[in-house]
C-alpha positions as CSV (number, residue, x, y, z in Angstrom):
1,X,9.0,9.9,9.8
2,X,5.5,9.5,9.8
3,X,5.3,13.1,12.5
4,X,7.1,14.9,10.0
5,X,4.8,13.5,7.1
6,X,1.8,15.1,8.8
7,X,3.6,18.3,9.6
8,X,4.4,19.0,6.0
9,X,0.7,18.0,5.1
10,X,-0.2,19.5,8.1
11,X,-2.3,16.7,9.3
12,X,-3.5,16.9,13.3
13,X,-5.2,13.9,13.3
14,X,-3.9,10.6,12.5
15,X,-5.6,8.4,9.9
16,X,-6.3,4.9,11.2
17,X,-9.7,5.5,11.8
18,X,-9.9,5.4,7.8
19,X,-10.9,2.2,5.9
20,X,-9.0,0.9,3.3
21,X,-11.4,0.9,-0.3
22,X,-9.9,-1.2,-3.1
23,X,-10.2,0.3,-6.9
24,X,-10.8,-2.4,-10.2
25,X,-6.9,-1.4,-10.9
26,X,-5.6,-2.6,-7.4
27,X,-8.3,-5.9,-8.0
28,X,-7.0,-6.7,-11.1
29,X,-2.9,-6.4,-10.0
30,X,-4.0,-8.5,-6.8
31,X,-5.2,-10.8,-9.4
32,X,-2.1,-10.6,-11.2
33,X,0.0,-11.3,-8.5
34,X,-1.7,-14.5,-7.6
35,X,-1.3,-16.1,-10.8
36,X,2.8,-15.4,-11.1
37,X,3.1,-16.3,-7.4
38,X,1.4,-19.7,-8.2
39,X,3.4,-20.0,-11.4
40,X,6.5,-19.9,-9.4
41,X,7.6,-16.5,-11.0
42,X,10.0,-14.0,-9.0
43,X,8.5,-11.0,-7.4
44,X,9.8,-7.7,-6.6
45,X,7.2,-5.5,-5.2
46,X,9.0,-1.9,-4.1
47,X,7.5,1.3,-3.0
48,X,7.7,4.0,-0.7
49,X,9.5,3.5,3.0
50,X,7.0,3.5,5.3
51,X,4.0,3.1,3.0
52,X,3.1,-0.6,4.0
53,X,1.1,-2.4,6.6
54,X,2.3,-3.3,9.9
């Protein structure tokens, strides 16, 4: 999938050479996430197949 991503955006290069630079909105829900996971809450995260880390 991740070939015919690039083709349609018609990328040549792949992108792991990129670093990964965390916004005050992506701070604040990892912040946010901490505190229900230590509460004991239930979870759901969802997103795009293929869009995670390895």
């Amino acid at each position: 999938m991740f070939s015919e991503v690039m083709e349609f955006f018609g990328l040549e290069k792949e992108l792991d050479h990129l670093g990964f630079f965390e916004t005050t909105s992506q701070k604040h829900l990892a912040k946010e996430l901490k505190v229900a996971i230590a509460q004991g809450r239930l979870i759901a995260l969802s997103g795009v197949v293929g869009i995670g880390t390895e």
